[in-house]
C-alpha positions as CSV (number, residue, x, y, z in Angstrom):
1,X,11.4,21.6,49.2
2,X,10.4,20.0,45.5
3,X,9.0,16.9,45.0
4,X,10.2,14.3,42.1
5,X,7.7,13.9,39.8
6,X,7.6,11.2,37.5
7,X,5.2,10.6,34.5
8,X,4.2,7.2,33.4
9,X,2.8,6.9,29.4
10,X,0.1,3.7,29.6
11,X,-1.1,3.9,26.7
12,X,-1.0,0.5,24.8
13,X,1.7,0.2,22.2
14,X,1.7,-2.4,19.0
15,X,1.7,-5.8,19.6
16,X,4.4,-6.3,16.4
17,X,7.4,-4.4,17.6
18,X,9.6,-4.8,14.2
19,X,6.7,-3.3,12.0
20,X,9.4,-0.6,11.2
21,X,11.8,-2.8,10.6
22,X,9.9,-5.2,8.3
23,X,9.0,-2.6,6.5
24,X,12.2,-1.0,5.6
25,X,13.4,-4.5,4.5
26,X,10.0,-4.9,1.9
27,X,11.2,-1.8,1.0
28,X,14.7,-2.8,0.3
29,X,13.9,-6.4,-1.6
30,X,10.6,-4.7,-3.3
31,X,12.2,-6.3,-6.4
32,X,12.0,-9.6,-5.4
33,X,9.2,-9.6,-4.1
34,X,7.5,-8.7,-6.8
35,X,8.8,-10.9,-9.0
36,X,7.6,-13.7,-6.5
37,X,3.9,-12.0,-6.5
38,X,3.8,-12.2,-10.4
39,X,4.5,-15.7,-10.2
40,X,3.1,-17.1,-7.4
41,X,-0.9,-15.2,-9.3
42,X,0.5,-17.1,-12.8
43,X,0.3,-20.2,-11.0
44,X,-2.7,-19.9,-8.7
45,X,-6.3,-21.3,-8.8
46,X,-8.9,-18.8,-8.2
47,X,-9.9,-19.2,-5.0
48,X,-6.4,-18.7,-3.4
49,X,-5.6,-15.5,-5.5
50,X,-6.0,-13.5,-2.2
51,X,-3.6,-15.9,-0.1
52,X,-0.4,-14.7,1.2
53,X,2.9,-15.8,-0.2
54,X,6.6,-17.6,0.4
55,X,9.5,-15.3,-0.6
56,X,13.3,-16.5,-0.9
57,X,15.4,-13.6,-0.7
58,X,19.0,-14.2,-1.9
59,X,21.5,-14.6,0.8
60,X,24.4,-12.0,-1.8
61,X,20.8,-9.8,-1.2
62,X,21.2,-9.1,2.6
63,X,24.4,-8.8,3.3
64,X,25.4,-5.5,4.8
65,X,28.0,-3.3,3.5
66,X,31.0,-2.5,5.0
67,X,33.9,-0.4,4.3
68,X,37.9,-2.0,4.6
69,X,41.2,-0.6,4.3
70,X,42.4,-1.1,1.1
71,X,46.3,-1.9,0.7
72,X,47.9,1.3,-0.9
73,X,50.8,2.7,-0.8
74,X,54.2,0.3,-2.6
75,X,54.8,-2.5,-0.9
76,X,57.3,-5.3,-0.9
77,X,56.3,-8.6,-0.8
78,X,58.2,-11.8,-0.9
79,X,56.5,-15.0,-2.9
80,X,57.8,-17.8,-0.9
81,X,58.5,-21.1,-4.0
82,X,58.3,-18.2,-7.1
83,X,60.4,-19.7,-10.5
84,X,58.2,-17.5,-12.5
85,X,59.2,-13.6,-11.3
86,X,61.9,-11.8,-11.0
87,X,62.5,-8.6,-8.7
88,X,60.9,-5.5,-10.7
89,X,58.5,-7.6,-12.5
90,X,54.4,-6.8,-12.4
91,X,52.0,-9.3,-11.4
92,X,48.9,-9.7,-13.1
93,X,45.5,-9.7,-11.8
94,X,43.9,-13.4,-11.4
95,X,41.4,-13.9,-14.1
96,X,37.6,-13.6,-12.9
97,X,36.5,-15.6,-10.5
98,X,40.1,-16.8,-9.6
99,X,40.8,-17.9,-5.7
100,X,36.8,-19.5,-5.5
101,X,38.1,-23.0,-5.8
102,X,37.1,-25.7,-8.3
103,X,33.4,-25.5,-7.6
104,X,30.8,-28.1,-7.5
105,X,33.0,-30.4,-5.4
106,X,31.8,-31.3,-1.8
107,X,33.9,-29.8,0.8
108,X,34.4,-32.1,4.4
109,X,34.7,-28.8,6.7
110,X,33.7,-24.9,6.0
111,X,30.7,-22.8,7.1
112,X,28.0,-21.4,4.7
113,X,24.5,-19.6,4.8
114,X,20.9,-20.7,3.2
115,X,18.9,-18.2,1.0
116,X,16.5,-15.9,3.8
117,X,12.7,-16.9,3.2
118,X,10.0,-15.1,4.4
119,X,6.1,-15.1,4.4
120,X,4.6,-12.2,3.1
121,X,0.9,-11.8,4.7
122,X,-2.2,-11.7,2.3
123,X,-2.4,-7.8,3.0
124,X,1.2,-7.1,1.9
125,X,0.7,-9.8,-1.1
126,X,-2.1,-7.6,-2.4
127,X,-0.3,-4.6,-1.7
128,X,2.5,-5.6,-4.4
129,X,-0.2,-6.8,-6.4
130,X,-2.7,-3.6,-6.8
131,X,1.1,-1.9,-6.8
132,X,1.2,0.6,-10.0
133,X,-1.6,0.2,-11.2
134,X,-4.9,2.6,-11.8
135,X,-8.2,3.1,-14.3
136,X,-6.9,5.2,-17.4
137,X,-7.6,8.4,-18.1
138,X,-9.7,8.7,-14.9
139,X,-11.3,12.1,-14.6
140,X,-13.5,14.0,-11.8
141,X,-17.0,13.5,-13.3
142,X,-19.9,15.0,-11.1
143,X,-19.5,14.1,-7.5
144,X,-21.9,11.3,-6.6
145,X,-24.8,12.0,-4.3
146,X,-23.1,10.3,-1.2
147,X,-20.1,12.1,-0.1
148,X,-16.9,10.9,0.8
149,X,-14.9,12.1,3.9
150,X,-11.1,12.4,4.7
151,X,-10.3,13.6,8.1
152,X,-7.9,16.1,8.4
153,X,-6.3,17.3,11.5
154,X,-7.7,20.7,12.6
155,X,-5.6,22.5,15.8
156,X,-6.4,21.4,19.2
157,X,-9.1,20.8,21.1
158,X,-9.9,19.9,24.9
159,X,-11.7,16.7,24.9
160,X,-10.7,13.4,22.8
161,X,-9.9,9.8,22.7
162,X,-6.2,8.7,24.8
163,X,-4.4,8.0,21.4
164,X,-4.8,11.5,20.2
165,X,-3.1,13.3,23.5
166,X,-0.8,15.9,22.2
167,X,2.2,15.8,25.2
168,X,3.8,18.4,24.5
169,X,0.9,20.9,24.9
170,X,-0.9,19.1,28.0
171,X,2.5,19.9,29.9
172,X,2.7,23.5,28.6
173,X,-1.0,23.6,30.4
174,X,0.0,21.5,33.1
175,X,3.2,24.1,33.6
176,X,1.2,27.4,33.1
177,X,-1.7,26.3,35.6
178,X,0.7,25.5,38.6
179,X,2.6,28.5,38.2
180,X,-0.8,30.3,38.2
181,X,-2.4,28.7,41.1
182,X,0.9,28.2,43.2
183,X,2.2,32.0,42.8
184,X,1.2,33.5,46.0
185,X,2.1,30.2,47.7
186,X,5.3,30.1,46.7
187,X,5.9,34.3,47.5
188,X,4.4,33.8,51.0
189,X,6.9,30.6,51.4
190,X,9.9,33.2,50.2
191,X,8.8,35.5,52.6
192,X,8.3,32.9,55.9
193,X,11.7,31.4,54.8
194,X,13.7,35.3,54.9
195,X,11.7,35.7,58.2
196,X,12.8,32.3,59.8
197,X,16.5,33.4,58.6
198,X,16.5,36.7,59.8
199,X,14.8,35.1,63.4
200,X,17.3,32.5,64.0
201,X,20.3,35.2,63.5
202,X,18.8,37.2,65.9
203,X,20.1,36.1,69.3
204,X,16.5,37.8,71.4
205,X,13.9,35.9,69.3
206,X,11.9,33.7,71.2
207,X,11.9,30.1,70.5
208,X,7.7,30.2,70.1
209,X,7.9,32.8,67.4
210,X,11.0,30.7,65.5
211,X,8.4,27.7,66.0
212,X,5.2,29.3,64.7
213,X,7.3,30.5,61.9
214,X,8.3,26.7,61.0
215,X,5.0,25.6,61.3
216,X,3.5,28.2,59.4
217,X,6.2,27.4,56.2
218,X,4.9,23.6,56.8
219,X,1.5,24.6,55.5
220,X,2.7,26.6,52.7
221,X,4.6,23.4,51.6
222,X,1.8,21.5,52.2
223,X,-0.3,24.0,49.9
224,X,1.9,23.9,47.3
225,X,2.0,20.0,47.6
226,X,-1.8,19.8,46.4
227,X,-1.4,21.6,44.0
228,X,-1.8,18.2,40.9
229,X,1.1,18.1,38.7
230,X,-0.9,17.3,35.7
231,X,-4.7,17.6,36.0
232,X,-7.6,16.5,33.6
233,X,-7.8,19.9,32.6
234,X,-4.6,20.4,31.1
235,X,-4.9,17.6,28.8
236,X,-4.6,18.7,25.2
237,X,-5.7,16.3,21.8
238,X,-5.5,16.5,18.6
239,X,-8.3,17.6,16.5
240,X,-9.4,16.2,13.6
241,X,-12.4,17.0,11.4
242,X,-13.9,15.3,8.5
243,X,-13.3,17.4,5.2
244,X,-15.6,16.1,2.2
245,X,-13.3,15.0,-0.9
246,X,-14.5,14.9,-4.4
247,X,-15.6,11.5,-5.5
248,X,-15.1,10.2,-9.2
249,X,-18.5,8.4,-10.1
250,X,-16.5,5.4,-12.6
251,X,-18.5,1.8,-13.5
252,X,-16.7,-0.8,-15.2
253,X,-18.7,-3.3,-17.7
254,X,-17.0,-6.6,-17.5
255,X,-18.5,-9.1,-20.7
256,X,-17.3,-12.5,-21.3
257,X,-17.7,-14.7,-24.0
258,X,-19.3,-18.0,-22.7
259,X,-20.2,-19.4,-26.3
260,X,-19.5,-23.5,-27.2
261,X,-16.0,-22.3,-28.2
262,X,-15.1,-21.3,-24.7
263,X,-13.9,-24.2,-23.3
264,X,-13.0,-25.3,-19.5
265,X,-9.3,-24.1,-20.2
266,X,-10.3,-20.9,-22.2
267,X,-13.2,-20.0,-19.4
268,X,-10.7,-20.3,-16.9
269,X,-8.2,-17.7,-18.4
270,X,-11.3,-15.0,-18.9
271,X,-12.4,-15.8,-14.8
272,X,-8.9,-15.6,-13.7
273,X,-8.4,-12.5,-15.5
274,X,-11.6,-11.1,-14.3
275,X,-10.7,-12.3,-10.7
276,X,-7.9,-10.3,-11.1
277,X,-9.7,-7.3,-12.1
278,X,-12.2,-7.3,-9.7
279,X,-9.5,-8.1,-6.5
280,X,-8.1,-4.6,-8.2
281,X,-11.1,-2.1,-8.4
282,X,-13.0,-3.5,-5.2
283,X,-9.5,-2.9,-3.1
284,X,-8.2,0.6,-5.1
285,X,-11.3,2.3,-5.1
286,X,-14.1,3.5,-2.2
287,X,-16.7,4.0,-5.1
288,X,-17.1,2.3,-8.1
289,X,-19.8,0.5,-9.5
290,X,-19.2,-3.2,-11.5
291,X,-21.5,-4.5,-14.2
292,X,-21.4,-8.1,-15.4
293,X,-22.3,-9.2,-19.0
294,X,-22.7,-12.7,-20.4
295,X,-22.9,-13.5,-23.8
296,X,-23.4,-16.8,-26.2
297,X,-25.9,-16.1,-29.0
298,X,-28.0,-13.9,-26.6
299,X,-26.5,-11.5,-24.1
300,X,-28.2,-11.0,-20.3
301,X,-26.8,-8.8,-17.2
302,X,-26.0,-11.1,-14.1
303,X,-24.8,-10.6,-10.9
304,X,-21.0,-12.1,-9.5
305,X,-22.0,-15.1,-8.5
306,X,-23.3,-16.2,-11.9
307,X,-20.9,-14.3,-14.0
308,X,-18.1,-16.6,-12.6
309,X,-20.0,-20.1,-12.1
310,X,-23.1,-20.0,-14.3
311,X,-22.8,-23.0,-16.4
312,X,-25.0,-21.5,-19.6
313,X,-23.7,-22.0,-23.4
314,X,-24.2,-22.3,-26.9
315,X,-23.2,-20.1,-30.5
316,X,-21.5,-16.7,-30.8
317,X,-23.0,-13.3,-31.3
318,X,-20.4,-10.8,-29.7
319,X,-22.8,-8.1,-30.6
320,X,-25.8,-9.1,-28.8
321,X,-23.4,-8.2,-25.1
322,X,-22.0,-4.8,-27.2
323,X,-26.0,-3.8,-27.9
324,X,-26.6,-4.5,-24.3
325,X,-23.9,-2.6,-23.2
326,X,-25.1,-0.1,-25.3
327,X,-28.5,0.2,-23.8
328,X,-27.1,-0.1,-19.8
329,X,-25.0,3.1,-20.8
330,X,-28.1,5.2,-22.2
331,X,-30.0,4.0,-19.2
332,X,-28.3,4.2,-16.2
333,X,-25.5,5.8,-16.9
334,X,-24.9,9.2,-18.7
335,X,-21.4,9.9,-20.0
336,X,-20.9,13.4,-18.7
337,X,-21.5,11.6,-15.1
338,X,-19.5,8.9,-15.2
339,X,-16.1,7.5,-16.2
340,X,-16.9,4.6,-18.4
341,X,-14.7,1.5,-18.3
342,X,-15.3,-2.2,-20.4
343,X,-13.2,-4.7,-20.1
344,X,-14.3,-7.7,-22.7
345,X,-12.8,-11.3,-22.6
346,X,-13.4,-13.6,-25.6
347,X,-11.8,-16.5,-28.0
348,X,-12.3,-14.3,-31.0
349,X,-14.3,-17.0,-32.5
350,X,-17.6,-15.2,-33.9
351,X,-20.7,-15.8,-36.3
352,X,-20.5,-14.9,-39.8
353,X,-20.5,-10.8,-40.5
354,X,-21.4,-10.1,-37.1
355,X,-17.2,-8.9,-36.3
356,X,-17.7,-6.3,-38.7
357,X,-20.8,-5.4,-36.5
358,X,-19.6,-5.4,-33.7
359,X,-16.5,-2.8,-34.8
360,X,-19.6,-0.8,-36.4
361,X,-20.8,-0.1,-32.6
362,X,-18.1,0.1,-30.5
363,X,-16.5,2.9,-32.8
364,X,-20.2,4.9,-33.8
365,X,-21.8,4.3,-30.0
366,X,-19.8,2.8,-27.4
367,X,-16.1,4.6,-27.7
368,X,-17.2,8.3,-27.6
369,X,-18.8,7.8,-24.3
370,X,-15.7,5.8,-23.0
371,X,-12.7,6.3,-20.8
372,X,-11.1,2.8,-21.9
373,X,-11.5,-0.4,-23.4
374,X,-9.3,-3.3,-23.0
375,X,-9.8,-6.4,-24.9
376,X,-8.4,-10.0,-24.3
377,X,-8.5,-12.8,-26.3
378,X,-7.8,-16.0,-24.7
379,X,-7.4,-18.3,-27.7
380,X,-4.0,-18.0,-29.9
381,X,-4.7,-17.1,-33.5
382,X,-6.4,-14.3,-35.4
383,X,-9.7,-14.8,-35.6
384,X,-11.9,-12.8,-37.6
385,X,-13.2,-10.3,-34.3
386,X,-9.8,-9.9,-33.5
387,X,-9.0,-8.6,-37.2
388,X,-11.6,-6.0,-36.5
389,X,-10.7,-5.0,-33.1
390,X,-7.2,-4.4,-34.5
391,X,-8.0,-2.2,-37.2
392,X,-10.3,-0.3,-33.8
393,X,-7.2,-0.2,-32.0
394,X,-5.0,1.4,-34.7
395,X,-7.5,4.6,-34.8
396,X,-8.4,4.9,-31.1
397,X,-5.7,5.3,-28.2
398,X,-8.3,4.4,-25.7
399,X,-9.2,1.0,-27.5
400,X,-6.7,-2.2,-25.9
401,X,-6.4,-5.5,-27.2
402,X,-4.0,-7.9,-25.7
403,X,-3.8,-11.7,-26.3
404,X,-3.3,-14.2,-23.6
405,X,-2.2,-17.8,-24.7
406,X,-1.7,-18.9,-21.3
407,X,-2.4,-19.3,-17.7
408,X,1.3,-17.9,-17.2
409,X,0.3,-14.7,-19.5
410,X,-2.7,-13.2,-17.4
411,X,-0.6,-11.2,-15.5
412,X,1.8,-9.3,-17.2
413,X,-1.3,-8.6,-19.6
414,X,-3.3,-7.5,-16.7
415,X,-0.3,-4.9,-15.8
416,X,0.1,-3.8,-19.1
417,X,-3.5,-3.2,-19.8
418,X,-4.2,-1.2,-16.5
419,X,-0.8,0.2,-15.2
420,X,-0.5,3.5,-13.8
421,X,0.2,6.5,-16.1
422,X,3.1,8.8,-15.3
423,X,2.3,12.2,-13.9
């Protein structure tokens, strides 16, 4: 006699049931809501870059779509009122848009549906936002001293955490060790149960001996019976091992222009845009190391805080953060190492001959160790340091210079300065 055995799963499932389903419907509307990302970081202050965002979806957008019966076939119809036809003539097609009704006119009954908004949260809004983009021309450079570990799955193994239980195998177990240790049970059961047959067709057995044989079949049930259905050595997890991954040692040298020139408005474009920038390395990559440069007349290294809220001014020298640069790279950081990355932010406005300096370094010392740099000037007009970093530009792919007029402008420049290269 068998036993019903039932298995109850416990293990704690996702509080957000319709995770799968939200995310087939980002996936669907990716279009919109991108476009909705790119404006709603246009529009933003600083501090709420990082904030989630409103999205209006079209309601034309999410309607599902079905398949009809279309007429066919000849048919005749009768047009109740017609002066115009005559049997055997064709009717046209109404002109686009025909049947809709006058439009703009308010209607005193009728149904309709409002456009589908949604909130996206900050993770998906940065999602979208980091979305195609990546550091140019990034190369593996020598793997930096602290590894980096993936984990990777590796077989199965008898001990782990709940959420790592591989079913299918624990029940193979489960199966095999009960047929193992419930063999001879179940032949001596066979056996008892052909003897207790064979004794009750036999009109000269005793009653005692059909009796014993009953009771004796009771205790090879209740053998069999503790035998567990699934013990805590059958269970079965999945393995995972961490595999060390190459690790690409890249630094970025952010340098902004905080001369007399730079006004509120102008200092505002070059700290959104860095905002930007940084949001974009610290969240794409595990390892990467950001150095900040000010510059007026004299350039100095800072940390974060003071690269986006020191209050320091006074004249132009652009070359006096390019020297500095300079000497960080020869210092700290060897080109054969590391992927070298500047991104500079400035008004263009610069004293006398020190543009054609400035082009002087960045194409004799600075380029040939880099991987990229981008330039952005945040004033309209060509000034004479954006003269020079053109005629930079026009011999050297990996030199950028974009121009950003307004706040609306930061970022489509950003995209276009660090979008993702095809494969």
């Amino acid at each position: 006699m068998s036993k019903l055995q039932q298995i109850v799963d416990r293990r704690l499932s996702g509080k957000n049931k319709s995770i799968g389903n939200r995310e087939r419907f980002l996936r669907r509307h990716a279009g919109t809501i991108k476009d909705a990302v790119r404006r709603a970081v246009s529009s933003r202050g600083i501090r709420e870059i990082e904030n989630g965002e409103s999205v209006t979806v079209p309601r034309k957008d999410i309607t599902e779509p079905v398949f009809g019966h279309g007429p066919g076939g000849q048919r005749d119809v009768v047009v109740p009122g017609n002066r115009e036809y005559a049997r055997g003539d064709r009717i046209a097609r109404p002109p686009a848009g025909g049947g809709h009704g006058a439009g703009g006119q308010a209607s005193p009954d009728g149904e309709g549906e409002d456009d589908f908004t949604f909130v996206l949260s900050r993770e998906e809004f940065m999602r979208y936002f980091l979305d195609d983009l990546a550091l140019p021309n990034m190369v593996k450079k020598q793997l930096a001293e602290t590894p980096e570990f993936t984990w990777r799955r590796a077989g199965i193994t008898g001990d782990g955490t709940p959420n790592n239980i591989h079913v299918v195998r624990s029940m193979r177990g489960a199966f095999g060790r009960r047929l193992a240790l419930g063999g001879e049970a179940r032949r001596r059961l066979t056996e008892l149960q052909e003897r207790l047959a064979t004794a009750r067709r036999n009109p000269d057995t005793l009653a005692n001996e059909i009796e014993a044989l009953e009771e004796e079949i009771r205790r090879a049930e209740r053998r069999l019976g503790r035998i567990p259905y699934l013990d805590p050595i059958d269970l079965r997890y999945r393995n995972r091992v961490r595999v060390p991954q190459p690790t690409s040692r890249a630094v970025m040298f952010c340098v902004m222009d905080v001369s007399g020139s730079m006004d509120e408005a102008r200092k505002d474009i070059a700290k959104r845009f860095f905002i930007l920038l940084y949001l974009f390395l610290t969240r794409h990559y595990q390892r990467i190391e950001l150095v900040f440069i000010r510059h007026h007349t004299q350039a100095q290294e800072v940390n974060e805080h003071d690269f986006f809220h020191a209050t320091e001014t006074g004249g132009t020298v652009v070359s006096s953060a390019l020297t500095l640069l300079d000497e960080i790279i020869g210092k700290r950081y060897r080109d054969s190492e590391w992927n070298i990355y500047v991104a500079q932010a400035s008004d263009g406005d610069n004293w006398g001959q020190d543009s054609s300096k400035c082009r002087e370094l960045i194409e004799t010392r600075i380029l040939p160790r880099l991987r990229y740099f981008a330039y952005v000037q945040v004033a309209p007009g060509e000034q004479s340091l954006w003269e020079e970093y053109q005629k930079i530009a026009a011999d050297h792919p990996l030199f950028a210079t974009r121009m950003i007029e307004s706040v609306a402008d930061i970022y489509p420049v950003f995209r276009e300065l660090f979008r993702k290269e095809s494969a």
